[in-house]
C-alpha positions as CSV (number, residue, x, y, z in Angstrom):
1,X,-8.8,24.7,16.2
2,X,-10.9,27.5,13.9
3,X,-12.2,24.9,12.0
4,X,-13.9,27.4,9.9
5,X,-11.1,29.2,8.7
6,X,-8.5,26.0,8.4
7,X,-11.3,24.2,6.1
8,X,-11.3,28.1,4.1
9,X,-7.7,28.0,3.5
10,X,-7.6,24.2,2.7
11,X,-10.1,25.2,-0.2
12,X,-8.4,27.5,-1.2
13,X,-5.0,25.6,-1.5
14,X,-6.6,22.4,-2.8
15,X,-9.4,23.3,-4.4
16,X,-11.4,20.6,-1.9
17,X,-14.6,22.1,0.2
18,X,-15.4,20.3,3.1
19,X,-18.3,21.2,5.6
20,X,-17.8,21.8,9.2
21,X,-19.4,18.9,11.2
22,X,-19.0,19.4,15.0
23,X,-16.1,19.2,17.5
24,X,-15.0,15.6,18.2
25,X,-16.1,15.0,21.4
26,X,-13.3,13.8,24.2
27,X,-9.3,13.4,23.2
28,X,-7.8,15.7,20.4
29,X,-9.1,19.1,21.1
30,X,-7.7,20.2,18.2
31,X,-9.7,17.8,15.9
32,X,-13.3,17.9,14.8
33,X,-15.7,15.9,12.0
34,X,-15.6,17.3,8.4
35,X,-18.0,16.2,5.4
36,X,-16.9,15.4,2.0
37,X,-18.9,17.3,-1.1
38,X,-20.3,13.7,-1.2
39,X,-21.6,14.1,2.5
40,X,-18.8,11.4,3.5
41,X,-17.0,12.1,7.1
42,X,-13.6,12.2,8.1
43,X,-11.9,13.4,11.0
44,X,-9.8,17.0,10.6
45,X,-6.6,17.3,12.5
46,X,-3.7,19.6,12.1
47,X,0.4,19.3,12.6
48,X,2.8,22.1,13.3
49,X,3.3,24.3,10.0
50,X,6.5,23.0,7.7
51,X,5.8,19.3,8.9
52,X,4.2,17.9,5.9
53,X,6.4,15.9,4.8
54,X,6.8,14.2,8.3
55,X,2.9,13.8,8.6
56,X,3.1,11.5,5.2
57,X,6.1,10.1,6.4
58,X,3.7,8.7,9.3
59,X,1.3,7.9,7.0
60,X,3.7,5.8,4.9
61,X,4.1,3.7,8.4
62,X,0.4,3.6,9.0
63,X,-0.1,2.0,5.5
64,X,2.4,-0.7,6.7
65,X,0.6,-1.0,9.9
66,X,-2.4,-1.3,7.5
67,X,-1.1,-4.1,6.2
68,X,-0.6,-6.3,8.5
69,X,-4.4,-5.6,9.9
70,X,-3.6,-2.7,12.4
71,X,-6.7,-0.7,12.6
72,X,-4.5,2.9,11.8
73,X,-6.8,5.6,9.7
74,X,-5.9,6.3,6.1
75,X,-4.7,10.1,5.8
76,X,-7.0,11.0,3.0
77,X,-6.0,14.6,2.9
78,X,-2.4,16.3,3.7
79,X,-2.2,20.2,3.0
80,X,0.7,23.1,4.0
81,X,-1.4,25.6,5.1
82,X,0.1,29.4,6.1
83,X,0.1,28.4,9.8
84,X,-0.4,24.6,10.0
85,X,-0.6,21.3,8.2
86,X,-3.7,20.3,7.8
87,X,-4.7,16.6,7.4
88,X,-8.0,15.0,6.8
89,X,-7.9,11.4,8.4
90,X,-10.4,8.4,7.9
91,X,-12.6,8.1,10.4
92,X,-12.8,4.6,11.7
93,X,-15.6,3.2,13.5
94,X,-16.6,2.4,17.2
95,X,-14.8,5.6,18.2
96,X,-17.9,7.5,19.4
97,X,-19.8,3.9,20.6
98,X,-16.4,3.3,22.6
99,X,-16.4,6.8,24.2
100,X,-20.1,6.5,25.1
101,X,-19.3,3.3,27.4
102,X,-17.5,5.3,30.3
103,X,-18.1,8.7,32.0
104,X,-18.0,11.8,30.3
105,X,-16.6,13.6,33.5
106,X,-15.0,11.7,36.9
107,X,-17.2,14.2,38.9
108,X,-16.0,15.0,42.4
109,X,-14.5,17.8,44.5
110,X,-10.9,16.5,44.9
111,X,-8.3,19.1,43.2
112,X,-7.0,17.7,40.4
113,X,-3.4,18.5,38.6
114,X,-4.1,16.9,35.8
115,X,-0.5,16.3,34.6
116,X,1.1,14.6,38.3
117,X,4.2,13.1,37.3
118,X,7.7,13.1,38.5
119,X,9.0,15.8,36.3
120,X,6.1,18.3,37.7
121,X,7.0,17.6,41.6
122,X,10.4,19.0,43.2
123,X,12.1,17.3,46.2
124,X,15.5,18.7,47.9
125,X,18.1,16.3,48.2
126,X,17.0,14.3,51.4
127,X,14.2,13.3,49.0
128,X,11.1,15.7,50.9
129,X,8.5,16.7,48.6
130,X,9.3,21.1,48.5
131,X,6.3,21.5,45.7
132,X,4.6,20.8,43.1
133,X,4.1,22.8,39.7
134,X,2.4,23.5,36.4
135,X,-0.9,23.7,38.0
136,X,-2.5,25.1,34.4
137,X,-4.6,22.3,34.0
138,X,-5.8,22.2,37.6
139,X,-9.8,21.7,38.3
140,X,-12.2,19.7,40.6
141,X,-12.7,16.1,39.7
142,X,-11.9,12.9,40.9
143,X,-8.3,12.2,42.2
144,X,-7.8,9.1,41.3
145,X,-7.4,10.6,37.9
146,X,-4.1,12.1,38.6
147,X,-3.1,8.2,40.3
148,X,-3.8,6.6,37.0
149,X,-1.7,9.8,35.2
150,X,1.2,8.8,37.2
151,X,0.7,5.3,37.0
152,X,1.3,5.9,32.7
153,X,4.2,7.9,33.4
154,X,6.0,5.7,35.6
155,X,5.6,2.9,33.0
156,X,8.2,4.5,31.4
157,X,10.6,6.0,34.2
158,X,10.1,3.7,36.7
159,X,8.2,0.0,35.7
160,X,8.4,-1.4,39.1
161,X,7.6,0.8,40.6
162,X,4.7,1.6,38.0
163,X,4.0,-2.2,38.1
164,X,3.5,-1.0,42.6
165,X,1.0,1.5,42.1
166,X,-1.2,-0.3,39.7
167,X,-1.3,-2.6,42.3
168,X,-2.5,-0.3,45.0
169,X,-5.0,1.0,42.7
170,X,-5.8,-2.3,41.3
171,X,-8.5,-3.1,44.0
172,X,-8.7,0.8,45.0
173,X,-10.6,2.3,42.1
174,X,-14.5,1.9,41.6
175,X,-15.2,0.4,38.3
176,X,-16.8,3.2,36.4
177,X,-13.8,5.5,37.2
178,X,-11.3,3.0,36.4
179,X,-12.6,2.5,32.7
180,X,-13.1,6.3,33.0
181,X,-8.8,6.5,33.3
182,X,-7.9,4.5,31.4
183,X,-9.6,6.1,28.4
184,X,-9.0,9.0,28.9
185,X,-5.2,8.5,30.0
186,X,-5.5,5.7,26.2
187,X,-6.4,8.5,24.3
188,X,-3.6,11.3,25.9
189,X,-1.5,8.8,25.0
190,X,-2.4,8.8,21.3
191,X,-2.3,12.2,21.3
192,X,1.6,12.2,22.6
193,X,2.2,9.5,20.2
194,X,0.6,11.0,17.2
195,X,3.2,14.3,17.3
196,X,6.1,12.2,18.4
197,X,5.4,10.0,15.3
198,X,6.4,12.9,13.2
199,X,10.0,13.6,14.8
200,X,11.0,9.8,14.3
201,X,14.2,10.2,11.9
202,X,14.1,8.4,8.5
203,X,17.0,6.1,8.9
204,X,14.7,4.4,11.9
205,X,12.1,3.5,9.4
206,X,14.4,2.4,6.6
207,X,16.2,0.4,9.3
208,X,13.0,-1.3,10.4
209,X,13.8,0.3,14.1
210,X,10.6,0.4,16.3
211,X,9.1,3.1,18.2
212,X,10.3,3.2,21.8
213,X,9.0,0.1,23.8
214,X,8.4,2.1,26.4
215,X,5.8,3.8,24.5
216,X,3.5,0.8,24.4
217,X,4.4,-0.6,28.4
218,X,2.0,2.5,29.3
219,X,-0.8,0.4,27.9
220,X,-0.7,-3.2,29.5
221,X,-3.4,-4.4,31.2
222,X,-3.3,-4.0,35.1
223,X,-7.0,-2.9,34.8
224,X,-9.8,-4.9,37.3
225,X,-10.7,-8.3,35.6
């Protein structure tokens, strides 16, 4: 994100001037810390351009989440922008404390994918691995990284099997690097969520329909302890 010229064209369609305040560090890289003329800070994110009214949409649910004591940020700010929406959420506390508690890298020299899950790894029809794709993300790290990827991901396709490999990894995984997953694979999930949250049709809201079980299964608790 151009923070710089996203903040220019949200003062000049609102009328609001906010101050640029630094990259957020870790999750969203499109997000990044904004001051209020006041010198208050919020957190500046962005959703695909002609989705506003599907970003308040979410915020209507996150006001009902709010309710019922579900720590979900306020969004203080929604604008249509020429290329984006932007919106300026609450910043809630702990997030940076949180982040500070586990590695800032998994250093090692395995290859990493990044993104290993069933969808990027072809087989033939006897079931043999032929390959594996959409190396884009690739870099050196610590492979138990792309373990814990897969685990998430076969939460949803596969819990048994999902329930299997946490289990391998369960007693597998030095401490530091599995809190070191598990927030960084927390926070990808947010960032999956977040979007998806905007393509979630009226008529499940006014029905009182959930978001996708499946979507929270990713997050139960096979970690040590």
């Amino acid at each position: 994100m151009d923070a710089g010229l996203v903040l220019g064209q949200l003062a000049e369609a609102t009328g609001v001037r906010q101050a640029d305040d630094g990259a957020c560090p870790g999750g969203h890289v499109g997000a990044c810390y904004v001051r209020w003329p006041g010198g208050r800070r919020s957190v500046l994110t962005s959703a695909p351009a002609g989705t506003a009214a599907g970003v308040r949409r979410v915020e209507s649910l996150l006001a009902a989440a709010r309710a019922y004591r579900v720590p979900a940020p306020h969004y203080e700010l929604v604008a249509e922008l020429p290329t984006m929406v932007a919106v300026v959420q609450q910043r809630l506390p702990g997030v940076e404390e949180i982040g500070a508690a586990v590695p800032g890298h998994l250093a090692g020299d395995d290859l990493v994918h990044f993104d290993f899950h069933p969808e990027n790894v072809l087989a033939d029809a006897a079931g043999a691995v032929t390959g594996v794709v959409d190396w884009d993300g690739a870099s050196r790290g610590d492979g138990y990284l792309d373990l814990y990827t897969l685990r998430f991901d076969l939460a949803r396709r596969a819990p048994d099997l999902g329930r299997w490999l946490a289990g391998q990894l369960h007693d597998a995984a030095p401490d530091d690097v599995v809190a070191g997953c598990w927030a960084h694979m927390s926070l990808r999930l947010v960032d999956w969520v977040d979007p998806a949250l905007h393509r979630v049709p009226r008529d499940h809201v006014a029905r009182g329909r959930r978001v996708p079980p499946a979507c929270l299964t990713m997050i139960r608790a096979d970690r040590k302890g």
